[in-house]
MIDOSE-1310 file (N, C-alpha, C; in nm, 2 decimals, decimal comma, always signed):
residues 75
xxxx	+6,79/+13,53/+4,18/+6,89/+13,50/+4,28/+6,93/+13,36/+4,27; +7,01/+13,36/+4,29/+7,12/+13,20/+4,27/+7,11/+13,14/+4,40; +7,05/+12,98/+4,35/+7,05/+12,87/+4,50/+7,13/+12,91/+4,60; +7,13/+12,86/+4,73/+7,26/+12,85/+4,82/+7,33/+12,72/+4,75
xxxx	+7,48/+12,72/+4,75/+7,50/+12,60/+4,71/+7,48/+12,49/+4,79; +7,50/+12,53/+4,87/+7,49/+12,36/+4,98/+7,34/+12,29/+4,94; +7,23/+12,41/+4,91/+7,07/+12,35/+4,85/+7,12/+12,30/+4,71; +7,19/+12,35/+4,62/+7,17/+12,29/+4,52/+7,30/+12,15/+4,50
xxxx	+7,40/+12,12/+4,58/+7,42/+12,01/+4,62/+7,34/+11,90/+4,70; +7,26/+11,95/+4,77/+7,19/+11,85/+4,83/+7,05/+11,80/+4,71; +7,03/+11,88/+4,59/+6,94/+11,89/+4,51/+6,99/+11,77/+4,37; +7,16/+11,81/+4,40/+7,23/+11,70/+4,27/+7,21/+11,56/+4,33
xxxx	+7,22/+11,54/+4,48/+7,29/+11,45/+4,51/+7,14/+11,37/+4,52; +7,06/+11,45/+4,52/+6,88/+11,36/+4,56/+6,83/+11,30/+4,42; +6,89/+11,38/+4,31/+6,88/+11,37/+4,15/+6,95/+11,26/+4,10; +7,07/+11,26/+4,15/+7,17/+11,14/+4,11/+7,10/+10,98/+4,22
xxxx	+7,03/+11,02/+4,34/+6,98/+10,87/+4,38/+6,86/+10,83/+4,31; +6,76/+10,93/+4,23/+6,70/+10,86/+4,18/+6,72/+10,83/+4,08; +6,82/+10,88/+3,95/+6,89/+10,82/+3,88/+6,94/+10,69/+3,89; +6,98/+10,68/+4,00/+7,05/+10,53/+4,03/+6,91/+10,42/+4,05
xxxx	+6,85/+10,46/+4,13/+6,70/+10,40/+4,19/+6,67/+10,38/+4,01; +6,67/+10,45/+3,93/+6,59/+10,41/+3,81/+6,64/+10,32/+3,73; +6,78/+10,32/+3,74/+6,89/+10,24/+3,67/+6,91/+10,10/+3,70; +6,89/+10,07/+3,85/+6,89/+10,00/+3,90/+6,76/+9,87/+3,88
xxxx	+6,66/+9,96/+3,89/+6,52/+9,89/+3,83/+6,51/+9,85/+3,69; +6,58/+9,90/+3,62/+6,62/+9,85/+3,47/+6,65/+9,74/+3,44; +6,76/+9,72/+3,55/+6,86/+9,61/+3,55/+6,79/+9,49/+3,56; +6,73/+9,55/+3,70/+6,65/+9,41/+3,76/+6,54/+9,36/+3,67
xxxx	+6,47/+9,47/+3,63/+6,36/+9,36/+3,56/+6,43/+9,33/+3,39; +6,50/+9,39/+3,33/+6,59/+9,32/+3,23/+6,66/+9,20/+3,26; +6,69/+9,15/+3,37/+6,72/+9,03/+3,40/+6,61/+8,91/+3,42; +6,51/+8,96/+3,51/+6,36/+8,91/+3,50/+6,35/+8,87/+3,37
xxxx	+6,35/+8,95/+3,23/+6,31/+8,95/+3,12/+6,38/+8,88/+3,05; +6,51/+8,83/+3,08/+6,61/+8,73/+3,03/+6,61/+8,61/+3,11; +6,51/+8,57/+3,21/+6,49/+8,44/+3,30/+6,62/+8,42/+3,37; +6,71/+8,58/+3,39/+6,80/+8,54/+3,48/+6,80/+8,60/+3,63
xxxx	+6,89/+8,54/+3,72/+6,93/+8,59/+3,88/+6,98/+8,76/+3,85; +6,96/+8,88/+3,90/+7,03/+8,96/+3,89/+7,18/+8,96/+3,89; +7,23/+8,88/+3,92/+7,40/+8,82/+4,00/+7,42/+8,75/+3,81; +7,35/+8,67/+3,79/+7,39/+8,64/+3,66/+7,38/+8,70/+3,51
xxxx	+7,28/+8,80/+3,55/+7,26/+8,94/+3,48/+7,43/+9,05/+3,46; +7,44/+9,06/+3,58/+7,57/+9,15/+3,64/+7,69/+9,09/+3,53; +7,68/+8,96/+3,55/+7,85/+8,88/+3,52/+7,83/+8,88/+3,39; +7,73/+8,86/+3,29/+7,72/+8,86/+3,15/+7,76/+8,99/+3,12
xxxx	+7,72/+9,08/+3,18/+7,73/+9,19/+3,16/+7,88/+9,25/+3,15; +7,99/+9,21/+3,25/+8,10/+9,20/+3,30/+8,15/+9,14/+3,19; +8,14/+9,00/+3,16/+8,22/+8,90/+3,10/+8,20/+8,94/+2,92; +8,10/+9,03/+2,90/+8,06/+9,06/+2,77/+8,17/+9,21/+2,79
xxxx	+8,18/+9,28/+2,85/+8,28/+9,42/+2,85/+8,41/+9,40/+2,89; +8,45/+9,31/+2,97/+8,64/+9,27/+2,97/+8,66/+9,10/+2,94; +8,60/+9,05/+2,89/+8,60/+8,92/+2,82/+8,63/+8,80/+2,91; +8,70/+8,69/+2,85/+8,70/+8,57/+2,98/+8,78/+8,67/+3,11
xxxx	+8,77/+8,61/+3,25/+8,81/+8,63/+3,33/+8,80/+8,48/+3,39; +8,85/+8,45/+3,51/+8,85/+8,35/+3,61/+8,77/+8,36/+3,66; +8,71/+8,22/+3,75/+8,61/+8,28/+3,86/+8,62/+8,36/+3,96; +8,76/+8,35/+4,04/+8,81/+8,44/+4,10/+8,79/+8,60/+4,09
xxxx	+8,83/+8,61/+3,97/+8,83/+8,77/+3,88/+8,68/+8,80/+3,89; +8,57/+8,72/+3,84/+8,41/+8,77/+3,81/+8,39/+8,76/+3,94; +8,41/+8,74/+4,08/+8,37/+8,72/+4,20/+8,43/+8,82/+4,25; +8,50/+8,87/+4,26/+8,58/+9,01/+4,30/+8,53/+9,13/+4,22
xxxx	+8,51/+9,14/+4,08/+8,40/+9,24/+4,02/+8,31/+9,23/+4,07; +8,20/+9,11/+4,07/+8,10/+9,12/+4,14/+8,08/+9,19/+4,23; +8,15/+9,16/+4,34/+8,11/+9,20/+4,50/+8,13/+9,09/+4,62; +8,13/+8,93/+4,52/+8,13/+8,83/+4,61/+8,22/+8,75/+4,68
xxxx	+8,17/+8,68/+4,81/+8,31/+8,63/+4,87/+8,31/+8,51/+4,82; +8,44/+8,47/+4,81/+8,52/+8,35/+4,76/+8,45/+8,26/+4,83; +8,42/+8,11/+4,83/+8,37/+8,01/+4,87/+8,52/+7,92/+4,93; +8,51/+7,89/+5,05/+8,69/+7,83/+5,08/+8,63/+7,65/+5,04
xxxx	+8,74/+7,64/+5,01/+8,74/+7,46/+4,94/+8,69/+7,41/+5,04; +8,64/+7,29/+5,05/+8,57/+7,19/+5,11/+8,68/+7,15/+5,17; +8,65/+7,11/+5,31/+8,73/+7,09/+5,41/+8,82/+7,17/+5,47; +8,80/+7,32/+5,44/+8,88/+7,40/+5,47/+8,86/+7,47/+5,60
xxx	+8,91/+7,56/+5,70/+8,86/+7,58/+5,83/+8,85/+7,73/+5,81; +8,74/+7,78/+5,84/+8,75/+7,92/+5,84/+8,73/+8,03/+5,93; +8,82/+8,14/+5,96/+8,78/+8,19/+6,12/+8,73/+8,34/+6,09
């Protein structure tokens, strides 16, 4: 007899987070293993697959927010 699907979606989707959970731990201690920040892991990573970028550009792949210039006011 064949799963209900809704079980065997809920069965993909539990597969695919530990996938990610495993992938994710790869990263991290591969970076550990390279004496780098995970963040500076990420960007080599980035900057080695679409080549120079700006800071701008690697801070926006990243994930991170822009830093506003010194003296600037922010609301």
């Amino acid at each position: 007899m064949n799963p209900d699907p809704a079980q065997r979606g809920h069965n993909l989707d539990r597969e695919y987070r530990y996938y990610l959970s495993a992938v994710t731990q790869f990263h991290l201690a591969a970076a550990e293993a390279g004496g780098l920040h995970p963040t500076d892991y990420q960007a080599s990573s980035i900057l080695d697959l679409d080549g120079p970028l700006t800071s701008g550009q690697l801070s926006q792949r990243l994930g991170l927010s822009p830093v506003p210039p010194p003296g600037s006011s922010t609301v």
